[in-house]
N, CA, C and O atoms as a Maestro MAE file, in Angstrom:
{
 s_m_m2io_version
 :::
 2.0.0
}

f_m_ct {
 s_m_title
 :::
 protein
 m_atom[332] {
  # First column is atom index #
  i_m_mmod_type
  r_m_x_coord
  r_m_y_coord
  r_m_z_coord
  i_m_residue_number
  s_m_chain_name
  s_m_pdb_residue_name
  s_m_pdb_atom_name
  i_m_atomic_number
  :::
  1 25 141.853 112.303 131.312 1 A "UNK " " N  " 7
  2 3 140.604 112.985 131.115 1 A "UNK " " CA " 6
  3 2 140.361 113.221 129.620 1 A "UNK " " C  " 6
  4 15 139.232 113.233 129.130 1 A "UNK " " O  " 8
  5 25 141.595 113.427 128.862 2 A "UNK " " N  " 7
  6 3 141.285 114.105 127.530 2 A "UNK " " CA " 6
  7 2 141.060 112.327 127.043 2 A "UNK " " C  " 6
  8 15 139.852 112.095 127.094 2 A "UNK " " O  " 8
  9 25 141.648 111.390 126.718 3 A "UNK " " N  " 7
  10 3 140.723 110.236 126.741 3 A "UNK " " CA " 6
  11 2 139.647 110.124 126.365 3 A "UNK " " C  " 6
  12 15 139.138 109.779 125.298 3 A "UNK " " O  " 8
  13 25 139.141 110.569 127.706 4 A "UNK " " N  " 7
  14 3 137.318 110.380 127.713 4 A "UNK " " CA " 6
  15 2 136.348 111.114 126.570 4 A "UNK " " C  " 6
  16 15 135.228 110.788 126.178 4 A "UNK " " O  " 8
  17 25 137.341 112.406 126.127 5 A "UNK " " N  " 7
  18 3 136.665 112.569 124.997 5 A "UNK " " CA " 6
  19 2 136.562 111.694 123.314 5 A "UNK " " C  " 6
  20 15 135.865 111.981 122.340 5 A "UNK " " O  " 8
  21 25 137.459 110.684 123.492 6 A "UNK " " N  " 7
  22 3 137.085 109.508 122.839 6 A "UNK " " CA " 6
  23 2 137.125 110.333 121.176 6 A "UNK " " C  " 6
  24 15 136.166 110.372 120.405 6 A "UNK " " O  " 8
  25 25 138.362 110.876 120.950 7 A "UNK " " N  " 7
  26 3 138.837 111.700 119.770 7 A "UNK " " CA " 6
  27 2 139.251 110.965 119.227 7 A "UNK " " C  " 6
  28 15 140.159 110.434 119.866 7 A "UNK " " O  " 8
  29 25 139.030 110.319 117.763 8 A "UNK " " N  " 7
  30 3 139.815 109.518 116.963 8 A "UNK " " CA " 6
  31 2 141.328 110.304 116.724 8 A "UNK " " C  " 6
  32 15 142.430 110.020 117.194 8 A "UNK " " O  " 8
  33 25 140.819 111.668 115.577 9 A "UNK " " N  " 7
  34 3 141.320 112.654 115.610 9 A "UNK " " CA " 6
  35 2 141.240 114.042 115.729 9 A "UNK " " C  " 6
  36 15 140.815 114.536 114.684 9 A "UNK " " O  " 8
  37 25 141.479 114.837 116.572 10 A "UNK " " N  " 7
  38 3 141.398 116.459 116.938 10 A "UNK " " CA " 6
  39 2 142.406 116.795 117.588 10 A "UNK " " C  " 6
  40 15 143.423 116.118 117.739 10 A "UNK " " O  " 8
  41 25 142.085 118.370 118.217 11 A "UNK " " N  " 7
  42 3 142.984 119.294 119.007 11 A "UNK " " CA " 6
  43 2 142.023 119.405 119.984 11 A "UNK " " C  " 6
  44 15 140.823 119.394 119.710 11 A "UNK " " O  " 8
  45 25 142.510 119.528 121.256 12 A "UNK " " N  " 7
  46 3 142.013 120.111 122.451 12 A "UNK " " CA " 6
  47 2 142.785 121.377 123.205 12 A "UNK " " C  " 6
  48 15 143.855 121.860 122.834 12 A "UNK " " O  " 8
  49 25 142.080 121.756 124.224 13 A "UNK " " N  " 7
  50 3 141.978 123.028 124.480 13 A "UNK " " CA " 6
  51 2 142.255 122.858 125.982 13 A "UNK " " C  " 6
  52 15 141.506 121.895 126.146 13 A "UNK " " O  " 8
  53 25 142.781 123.083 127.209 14 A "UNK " " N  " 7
  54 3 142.956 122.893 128.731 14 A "UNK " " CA " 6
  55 2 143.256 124.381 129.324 14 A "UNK " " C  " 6
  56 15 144.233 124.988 128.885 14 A "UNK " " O  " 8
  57 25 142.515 124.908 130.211 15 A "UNK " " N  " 7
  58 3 143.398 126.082 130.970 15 A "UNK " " CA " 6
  59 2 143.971 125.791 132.106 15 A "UNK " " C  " 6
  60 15 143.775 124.592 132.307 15 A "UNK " " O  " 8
  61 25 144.561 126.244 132.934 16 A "UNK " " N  " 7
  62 3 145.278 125.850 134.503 16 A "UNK " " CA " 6
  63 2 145.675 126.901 134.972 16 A "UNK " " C  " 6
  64 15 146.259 127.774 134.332 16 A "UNK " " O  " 8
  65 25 145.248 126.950 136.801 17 A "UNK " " N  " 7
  66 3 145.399 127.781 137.131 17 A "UNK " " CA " 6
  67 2 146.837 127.201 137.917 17 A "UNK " " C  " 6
  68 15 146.872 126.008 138.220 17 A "UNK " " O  " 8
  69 25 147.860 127.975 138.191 18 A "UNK " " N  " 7
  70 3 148.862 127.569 139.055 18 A "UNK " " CA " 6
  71 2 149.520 128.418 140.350 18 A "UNK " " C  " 6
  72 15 150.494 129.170 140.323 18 A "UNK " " O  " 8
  73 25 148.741 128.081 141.396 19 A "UNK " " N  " 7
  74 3 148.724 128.555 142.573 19 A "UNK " " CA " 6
  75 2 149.885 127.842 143.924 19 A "UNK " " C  " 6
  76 15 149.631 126.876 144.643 19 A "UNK " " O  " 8
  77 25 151.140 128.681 143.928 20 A "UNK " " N  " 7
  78 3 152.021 127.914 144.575 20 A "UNK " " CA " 6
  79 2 152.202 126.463 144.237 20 A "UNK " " C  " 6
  80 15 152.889 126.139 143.269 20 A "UNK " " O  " 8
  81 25 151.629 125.611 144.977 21 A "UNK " " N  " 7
  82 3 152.345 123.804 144.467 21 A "UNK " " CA " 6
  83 2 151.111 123.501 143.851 21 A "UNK " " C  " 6
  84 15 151.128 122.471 143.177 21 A "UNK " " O  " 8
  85 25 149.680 124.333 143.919 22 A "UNK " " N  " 7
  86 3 148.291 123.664 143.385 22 A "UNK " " CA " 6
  87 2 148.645 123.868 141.682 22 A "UNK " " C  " 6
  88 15 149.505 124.524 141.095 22 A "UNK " " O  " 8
  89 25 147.448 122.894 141.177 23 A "UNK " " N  " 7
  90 3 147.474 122.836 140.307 23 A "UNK " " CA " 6
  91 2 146.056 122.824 139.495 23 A "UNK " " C  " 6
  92 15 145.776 121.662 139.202 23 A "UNK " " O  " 8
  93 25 145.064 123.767 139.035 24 A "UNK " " N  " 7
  94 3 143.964 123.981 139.230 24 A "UNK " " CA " 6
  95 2 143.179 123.542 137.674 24 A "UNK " " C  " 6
  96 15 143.345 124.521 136.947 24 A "UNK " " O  " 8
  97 25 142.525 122.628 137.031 25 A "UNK " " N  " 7
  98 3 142.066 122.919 135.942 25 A "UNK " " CA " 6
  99 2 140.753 123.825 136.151 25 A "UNK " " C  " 6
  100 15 139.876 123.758 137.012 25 A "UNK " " O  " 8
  101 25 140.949 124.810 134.917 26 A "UNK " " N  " 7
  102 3 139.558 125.662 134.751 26 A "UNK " " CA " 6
  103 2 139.029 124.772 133.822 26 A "UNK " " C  " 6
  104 15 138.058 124.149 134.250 26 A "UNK " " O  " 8
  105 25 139.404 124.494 132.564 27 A "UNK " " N  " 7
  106 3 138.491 124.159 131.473 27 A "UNK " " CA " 6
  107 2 138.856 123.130 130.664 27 A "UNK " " C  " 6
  108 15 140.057 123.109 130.397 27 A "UNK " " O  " 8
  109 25 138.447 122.604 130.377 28 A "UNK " " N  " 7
  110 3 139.075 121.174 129.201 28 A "UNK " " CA " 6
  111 2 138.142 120.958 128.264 28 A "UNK " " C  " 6
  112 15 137.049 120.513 128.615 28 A "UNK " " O  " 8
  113 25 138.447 121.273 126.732 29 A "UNK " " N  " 7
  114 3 137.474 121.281 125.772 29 A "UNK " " CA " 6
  115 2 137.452 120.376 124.506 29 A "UNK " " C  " 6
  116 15 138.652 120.108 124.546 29 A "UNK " " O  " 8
  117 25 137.209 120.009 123.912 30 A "UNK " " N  " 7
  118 3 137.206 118.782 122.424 30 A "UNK " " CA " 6
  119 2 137.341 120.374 121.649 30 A "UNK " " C  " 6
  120 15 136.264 120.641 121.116 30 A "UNK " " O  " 8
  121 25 138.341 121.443 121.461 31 A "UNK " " N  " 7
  122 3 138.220 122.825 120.284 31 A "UNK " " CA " 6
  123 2 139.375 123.071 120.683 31 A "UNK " " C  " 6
  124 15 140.023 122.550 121.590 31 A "UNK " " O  " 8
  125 25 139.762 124.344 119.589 32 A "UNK " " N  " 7
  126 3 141.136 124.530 119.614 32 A "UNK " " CA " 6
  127 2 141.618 125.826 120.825 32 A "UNK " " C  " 6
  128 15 140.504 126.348 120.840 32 A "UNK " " O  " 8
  129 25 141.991 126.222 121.275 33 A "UNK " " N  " 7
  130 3 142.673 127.428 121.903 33 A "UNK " " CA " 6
  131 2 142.038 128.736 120.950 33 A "UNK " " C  " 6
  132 15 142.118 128.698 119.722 33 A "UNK " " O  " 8
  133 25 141.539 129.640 121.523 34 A "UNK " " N  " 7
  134 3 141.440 131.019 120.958 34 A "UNK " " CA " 6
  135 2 142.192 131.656 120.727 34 A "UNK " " C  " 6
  136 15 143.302 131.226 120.415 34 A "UNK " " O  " 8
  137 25 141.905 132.982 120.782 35 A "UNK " " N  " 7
  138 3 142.974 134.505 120.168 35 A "UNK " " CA " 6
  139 2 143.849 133.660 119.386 35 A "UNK " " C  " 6
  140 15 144.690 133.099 120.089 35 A "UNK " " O  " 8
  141 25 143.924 133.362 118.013 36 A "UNK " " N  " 7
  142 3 145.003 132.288 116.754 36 A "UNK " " CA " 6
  143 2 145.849 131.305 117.470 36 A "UNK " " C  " 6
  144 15 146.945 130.922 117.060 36 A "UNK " " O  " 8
  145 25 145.130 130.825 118.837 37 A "UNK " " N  " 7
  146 3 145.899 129.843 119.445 37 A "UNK " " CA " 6
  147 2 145.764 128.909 118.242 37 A "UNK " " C  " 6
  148 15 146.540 128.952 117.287 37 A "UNK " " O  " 8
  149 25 144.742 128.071 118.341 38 A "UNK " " N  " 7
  150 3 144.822 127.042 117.166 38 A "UNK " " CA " 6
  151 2 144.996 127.067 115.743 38 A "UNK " " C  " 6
  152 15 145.391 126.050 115.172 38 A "UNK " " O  " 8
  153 25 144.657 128.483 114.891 39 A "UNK " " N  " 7
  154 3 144.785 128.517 114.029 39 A "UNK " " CA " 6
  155 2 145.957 129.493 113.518 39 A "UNK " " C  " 6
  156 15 145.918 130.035 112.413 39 A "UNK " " O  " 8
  157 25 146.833 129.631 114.293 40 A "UNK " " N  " 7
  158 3 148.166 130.441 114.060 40 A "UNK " " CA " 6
  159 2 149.034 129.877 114.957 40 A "UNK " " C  " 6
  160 15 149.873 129.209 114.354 40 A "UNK " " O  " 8
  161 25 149.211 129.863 116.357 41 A "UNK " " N  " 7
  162 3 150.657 129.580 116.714 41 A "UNK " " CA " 6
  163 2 150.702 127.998 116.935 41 A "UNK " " C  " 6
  164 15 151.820 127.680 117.341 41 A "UNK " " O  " 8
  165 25 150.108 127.241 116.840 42 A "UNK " " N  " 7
  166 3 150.092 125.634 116.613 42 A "UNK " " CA " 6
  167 2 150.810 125.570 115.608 42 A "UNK " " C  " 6
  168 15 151.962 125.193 115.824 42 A "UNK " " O  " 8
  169 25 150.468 125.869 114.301 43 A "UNK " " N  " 7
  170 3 151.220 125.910 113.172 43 A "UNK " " CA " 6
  171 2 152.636 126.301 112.907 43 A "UNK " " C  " 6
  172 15 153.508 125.720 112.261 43 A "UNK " " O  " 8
  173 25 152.653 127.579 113.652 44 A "UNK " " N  " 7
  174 3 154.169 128.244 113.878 44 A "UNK " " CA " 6
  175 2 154.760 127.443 114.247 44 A "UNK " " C  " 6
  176 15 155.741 127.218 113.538 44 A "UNK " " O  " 8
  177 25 154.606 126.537 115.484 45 A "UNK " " N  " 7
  178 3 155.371 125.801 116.503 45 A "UNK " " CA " 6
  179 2 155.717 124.667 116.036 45 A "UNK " " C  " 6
  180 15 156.884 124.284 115.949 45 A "UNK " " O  " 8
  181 25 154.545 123.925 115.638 46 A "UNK " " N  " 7
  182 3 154.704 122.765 115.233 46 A "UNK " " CA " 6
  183 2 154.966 122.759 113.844 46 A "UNK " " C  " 6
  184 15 156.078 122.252 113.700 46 A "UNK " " O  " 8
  185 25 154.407 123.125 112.583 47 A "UNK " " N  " 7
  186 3 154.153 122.845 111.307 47 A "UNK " " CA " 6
  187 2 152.789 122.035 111.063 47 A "UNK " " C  " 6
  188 15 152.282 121.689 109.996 47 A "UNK " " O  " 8
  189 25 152.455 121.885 112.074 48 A "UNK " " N  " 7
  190 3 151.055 121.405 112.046 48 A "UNK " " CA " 6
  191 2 149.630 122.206 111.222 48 A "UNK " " C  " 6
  192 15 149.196 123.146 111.888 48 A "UNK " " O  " 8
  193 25 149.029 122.000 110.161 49 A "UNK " " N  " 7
  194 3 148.339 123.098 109.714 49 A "UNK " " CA " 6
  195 2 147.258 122.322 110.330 49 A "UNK " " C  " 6
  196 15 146.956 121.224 109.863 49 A "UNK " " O  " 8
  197 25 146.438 122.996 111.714 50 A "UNK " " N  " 7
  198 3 145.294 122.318 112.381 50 A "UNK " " CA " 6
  199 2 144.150 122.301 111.173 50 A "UNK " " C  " 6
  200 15 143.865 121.118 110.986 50 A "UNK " " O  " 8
  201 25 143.652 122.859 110.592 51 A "UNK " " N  " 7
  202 3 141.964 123.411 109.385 51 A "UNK " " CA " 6
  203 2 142.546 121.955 108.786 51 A "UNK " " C  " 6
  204 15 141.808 121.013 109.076 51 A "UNK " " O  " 8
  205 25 143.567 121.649 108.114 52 A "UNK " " N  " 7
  206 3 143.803 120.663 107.462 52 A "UNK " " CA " 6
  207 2 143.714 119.183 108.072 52 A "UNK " " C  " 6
  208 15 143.270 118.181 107.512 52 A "UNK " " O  " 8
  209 25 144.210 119.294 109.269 53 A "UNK " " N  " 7
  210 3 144.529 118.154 110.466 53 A "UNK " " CA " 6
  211 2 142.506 117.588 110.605 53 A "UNK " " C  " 6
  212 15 141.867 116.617 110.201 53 A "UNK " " O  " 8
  213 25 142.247 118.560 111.212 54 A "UNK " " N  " 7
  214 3 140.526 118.440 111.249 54 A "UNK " " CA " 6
  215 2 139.817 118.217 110.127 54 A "UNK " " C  " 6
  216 15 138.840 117.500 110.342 54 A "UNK " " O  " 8
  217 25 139.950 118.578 108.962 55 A "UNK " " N  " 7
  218 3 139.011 118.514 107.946 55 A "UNK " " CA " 6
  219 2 139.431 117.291 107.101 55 A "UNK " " C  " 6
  220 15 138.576 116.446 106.837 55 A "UNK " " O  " 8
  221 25 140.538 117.168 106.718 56 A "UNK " " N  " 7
  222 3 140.853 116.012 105.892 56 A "UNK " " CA " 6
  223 2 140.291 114.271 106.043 56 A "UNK " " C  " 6
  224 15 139.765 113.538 105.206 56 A "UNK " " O  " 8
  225 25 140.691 114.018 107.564 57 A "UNK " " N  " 7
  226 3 139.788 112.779 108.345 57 A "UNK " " CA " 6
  227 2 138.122 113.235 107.467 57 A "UNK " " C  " 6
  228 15 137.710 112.161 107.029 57 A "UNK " " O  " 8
  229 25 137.451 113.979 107.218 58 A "UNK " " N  " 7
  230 3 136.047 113.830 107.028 58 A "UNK " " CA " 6
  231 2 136.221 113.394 105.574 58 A "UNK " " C  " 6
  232 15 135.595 112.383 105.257 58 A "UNK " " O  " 8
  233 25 137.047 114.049 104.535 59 A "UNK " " N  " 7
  234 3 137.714 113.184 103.289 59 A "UNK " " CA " 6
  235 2 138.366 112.062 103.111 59 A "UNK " " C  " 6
  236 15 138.798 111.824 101.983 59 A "UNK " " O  " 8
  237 25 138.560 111.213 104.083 60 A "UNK " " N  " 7
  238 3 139.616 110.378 104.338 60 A "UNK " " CA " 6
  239 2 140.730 110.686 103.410 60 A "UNK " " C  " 6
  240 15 140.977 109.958 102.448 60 A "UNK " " O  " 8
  241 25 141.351 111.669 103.663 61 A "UNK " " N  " 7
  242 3 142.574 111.759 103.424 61 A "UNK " " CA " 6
  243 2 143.936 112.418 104.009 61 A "UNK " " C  " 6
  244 15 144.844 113.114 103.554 61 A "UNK " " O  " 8
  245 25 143.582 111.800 105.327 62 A "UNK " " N  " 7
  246 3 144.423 112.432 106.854 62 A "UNK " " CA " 6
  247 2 145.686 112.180 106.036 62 A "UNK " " C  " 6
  248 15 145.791 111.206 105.291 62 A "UNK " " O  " 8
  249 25 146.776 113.224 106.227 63 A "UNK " " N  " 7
  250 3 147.983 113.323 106.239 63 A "UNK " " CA " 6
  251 2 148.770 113.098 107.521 63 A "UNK " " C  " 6
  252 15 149.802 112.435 107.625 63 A "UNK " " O  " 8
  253 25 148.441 113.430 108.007 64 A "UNK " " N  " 7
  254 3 148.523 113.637 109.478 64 A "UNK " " CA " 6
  255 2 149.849 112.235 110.229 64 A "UNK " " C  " 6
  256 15 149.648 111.021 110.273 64 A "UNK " " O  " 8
  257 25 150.832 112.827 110.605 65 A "UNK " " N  " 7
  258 3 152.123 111.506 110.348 65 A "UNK " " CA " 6
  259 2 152.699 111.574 111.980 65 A "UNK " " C  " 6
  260 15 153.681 112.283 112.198 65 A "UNK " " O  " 8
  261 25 152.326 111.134 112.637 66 A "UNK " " N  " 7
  262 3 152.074 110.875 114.595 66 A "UNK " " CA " 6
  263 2 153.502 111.287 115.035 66 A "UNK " " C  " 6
  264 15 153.973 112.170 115.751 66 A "UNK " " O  " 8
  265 25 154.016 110.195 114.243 67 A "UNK " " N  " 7
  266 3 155.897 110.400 114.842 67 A "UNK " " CA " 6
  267 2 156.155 111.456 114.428 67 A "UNK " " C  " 6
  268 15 156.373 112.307 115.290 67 A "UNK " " O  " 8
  269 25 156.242 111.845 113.107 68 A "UNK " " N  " 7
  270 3 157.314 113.502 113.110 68 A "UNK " " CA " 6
  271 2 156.493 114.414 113.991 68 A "UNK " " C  " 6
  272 15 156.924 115.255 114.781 68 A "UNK " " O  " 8
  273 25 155.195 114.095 113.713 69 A "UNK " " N  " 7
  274 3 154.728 115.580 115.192 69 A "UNK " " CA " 6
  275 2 155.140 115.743 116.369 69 A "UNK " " C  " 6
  276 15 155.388 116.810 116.931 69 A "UNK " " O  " 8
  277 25 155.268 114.135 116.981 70 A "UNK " " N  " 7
  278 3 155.528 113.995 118.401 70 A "UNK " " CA " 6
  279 2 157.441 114.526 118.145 70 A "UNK " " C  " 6
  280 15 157.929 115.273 118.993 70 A "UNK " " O  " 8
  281 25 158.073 114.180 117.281 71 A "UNK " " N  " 7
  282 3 159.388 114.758 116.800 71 A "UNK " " CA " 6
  283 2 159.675 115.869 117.243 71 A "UNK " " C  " 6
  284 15 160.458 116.118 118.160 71 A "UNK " " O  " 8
  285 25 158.825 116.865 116.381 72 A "UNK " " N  " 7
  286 3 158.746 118.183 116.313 72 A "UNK " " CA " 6
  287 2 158.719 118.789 117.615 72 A "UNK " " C  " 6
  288 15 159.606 119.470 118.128 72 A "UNK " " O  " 8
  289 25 157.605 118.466 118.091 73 A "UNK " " N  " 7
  290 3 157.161 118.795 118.887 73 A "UNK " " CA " 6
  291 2 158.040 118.994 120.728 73 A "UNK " " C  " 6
  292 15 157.997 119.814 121.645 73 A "UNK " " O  " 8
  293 25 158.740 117.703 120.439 74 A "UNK " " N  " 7
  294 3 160.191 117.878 121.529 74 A "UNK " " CA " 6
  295 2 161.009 118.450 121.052 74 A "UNK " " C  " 6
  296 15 161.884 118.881 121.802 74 A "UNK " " O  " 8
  297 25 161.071 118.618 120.144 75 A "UNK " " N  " 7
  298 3 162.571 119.818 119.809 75 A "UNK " " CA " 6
  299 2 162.037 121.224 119.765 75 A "UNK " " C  " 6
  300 15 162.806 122.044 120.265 75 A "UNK " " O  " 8
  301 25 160.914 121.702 119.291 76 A "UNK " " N  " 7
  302 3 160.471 122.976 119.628 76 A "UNK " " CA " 6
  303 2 160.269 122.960 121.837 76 A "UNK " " C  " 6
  304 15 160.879 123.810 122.487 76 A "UNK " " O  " 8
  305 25 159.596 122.158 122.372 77 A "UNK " " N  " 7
  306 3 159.789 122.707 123.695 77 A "UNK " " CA " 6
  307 2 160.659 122.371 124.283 77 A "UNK " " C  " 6
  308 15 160.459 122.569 125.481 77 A "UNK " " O  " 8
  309 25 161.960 121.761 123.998 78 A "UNK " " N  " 7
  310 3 163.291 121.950 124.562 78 A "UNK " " CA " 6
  311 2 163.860 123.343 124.239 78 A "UNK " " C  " 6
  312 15 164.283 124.085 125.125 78 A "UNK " " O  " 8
  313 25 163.851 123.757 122.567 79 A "UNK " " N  " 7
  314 3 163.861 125.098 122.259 79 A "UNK " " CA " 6
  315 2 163.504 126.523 123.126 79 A "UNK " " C  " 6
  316 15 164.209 127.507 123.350 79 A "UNK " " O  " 8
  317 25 161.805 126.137 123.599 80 A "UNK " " N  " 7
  318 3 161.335 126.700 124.145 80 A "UNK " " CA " 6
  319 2 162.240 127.489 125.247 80 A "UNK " " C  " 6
  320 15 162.616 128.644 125.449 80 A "UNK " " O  " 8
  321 25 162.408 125.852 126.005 81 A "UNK " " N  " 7
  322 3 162.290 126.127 127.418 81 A "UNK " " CA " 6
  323 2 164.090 126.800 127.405 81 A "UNK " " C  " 6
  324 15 164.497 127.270 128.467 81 A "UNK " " O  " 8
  325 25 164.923 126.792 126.329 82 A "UNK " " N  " 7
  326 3 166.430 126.881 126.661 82 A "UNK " " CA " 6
  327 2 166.434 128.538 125.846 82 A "UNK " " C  " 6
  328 15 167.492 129.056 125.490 82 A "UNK " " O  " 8
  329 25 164.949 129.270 125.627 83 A "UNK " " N  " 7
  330 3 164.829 130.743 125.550 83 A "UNK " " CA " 6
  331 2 164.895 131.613 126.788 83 A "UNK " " C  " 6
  332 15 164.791 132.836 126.689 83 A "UNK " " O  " 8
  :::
 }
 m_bond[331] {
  # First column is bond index #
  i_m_from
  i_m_to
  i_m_order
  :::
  1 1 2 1
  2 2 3 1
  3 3 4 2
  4 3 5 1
  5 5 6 1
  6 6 7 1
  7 7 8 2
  8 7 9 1
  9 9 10 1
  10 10 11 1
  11 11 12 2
  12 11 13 1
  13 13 14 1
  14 14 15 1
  15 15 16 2
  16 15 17 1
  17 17 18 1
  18 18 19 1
  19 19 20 2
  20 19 21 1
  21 21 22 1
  22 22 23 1
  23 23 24 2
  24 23 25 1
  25 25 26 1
  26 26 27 1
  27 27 28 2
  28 27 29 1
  29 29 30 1
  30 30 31 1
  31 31 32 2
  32 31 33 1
  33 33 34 1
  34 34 35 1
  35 35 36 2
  36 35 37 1
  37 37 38 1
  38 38 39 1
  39 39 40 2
  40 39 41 1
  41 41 42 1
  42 42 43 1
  43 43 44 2
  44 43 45 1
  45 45 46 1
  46 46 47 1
  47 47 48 2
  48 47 49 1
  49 49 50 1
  50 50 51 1
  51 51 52 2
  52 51 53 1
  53 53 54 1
  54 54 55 1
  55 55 56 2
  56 55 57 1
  57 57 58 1
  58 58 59 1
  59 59 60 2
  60 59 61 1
  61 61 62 1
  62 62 63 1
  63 63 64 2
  64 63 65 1
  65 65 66 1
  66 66 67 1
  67 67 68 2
  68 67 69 1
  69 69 70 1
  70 70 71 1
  71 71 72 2
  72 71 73 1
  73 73 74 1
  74 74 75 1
  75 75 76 2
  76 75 77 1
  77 77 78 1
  78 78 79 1
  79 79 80 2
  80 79 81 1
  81 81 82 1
  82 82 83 1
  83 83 84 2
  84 83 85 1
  85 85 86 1
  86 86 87 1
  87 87 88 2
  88 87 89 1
  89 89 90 1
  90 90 91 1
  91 91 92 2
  92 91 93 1
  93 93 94 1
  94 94 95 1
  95 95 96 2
  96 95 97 1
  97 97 98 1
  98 98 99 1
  99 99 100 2
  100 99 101 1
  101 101 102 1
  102 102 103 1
  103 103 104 2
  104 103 105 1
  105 105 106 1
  106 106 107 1
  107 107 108 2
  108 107 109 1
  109 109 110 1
  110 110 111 1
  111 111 112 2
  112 111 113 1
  113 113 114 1
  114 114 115 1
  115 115 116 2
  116 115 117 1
  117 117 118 1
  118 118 119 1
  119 119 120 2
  120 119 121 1
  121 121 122 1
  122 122 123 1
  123 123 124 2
  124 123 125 1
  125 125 126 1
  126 126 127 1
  127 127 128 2
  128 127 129 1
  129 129 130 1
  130 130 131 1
  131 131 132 2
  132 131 133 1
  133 133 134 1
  134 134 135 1
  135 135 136 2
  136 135 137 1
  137 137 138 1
  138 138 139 1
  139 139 140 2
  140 139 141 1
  141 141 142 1
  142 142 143 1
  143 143 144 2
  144 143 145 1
  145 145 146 1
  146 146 147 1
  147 147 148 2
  148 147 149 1
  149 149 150 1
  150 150 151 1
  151 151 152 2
  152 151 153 1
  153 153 154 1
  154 154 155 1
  155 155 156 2
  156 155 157 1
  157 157 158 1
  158 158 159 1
  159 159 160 2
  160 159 161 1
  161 161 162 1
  162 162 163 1
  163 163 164 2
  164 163 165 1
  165 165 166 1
  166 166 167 1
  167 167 168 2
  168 167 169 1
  169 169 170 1
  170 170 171 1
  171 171 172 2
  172 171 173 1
  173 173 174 1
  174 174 175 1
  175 175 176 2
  176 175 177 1
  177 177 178 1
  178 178 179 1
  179 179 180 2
  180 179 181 1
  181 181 182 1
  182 182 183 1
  183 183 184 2
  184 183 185 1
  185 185 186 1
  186 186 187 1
  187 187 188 2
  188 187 189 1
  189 189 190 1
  190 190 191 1
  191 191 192 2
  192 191 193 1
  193 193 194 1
  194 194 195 1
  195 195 196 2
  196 195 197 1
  197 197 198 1
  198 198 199 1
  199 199 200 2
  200 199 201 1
  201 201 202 1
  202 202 203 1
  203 203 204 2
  204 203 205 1
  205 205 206 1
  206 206 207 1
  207 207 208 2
  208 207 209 1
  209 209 210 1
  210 210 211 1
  211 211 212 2
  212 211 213 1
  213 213 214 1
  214 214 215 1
  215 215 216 2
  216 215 217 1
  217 217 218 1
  218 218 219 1
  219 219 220 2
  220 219 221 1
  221 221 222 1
  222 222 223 1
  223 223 224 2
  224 223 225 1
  225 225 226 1
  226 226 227 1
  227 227 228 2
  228 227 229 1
  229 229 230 1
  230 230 231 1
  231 231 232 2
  232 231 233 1
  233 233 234 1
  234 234 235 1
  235 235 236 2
  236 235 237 1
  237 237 238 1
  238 238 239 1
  239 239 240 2
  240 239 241 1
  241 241 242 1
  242 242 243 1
  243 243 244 2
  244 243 245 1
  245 245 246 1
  246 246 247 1
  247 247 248 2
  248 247 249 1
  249 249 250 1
  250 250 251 1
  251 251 252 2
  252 251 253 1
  253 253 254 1
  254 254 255 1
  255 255 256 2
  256 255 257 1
  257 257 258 1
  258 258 259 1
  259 259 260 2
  260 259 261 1
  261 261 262 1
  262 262 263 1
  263 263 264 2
  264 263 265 1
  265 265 266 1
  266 266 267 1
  267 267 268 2
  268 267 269 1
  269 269 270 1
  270 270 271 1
  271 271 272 2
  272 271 273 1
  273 273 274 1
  274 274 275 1
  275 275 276 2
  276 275 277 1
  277 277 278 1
  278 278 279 1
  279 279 280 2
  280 279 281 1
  281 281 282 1
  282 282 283 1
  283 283 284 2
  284 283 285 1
  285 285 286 1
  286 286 287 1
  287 287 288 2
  288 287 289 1
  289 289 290 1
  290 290 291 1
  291 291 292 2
  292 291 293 1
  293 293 294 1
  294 294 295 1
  295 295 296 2
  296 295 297 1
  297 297 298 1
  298 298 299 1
  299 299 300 2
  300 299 301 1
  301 301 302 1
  302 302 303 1
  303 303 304 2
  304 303 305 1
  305 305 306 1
  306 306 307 1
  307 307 308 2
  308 307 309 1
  309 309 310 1
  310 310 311 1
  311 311 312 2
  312 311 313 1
  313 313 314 1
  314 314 315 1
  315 315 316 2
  316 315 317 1
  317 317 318 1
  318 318 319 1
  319 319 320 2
  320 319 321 1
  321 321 322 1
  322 322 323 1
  323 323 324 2
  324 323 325 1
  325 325 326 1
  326 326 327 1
  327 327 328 2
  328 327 329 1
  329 329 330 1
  330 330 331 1
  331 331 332 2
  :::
 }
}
C-alpha cells in the first residue's frame, strides 16, 4: 500500500488497531507520526535527522545512505524487543 504512494523519498505514518488475531489499519499517510514522533524519536532511534532527510532531496543534496539505515535500524529493534 505504502508503494502506491509512489515516494521517491519520505517518511510515512500507519496506525493499527490490534484486536486478538485481527489486524486493523486506521490510517496510512505520505507525513511523519505526531506528538515528536517524526521529529524527535525517529532520530533518537535511528540517527536519522528526518527535516534533513525531507528537505535536502529539494537541494539535491540527499545524504541519505539506505544500507546503514536499514543497519541501524535492525540493531535498534532487536535492542528493542530484548528490553
Amino acid at each position: 500500500m505504502i508503494s502506491g504512494f509512489n515516494l521517491k523519498q519520505g517518511i510515512t505514518h500507519s496506525e493499527f488497531i490490534i484486536n486478538g488475531n485481527d489486524i486493523i489499519l486506521i490510517e496510512a499517510a505520505a507525513r511523519g507520526g505526531g506528538v515528536f514522533i517524526s521529529s524527535d524519536l525517529i532520530s533518537l532511534q535511528t540517527g536519522l535527522n528526518t527535516e534533513k532527510f525531507l528537505i535536502l532531496p529539494l537541494k539535491n543534496q540527499s545524504t541519505f545512505k539506505k544500507k546503514n539505515f536499514i543497519q541501524k535500524m535492525k540493531q535498534n529493534f532487536l535492542l528493542t524487543l530484548l528490553m
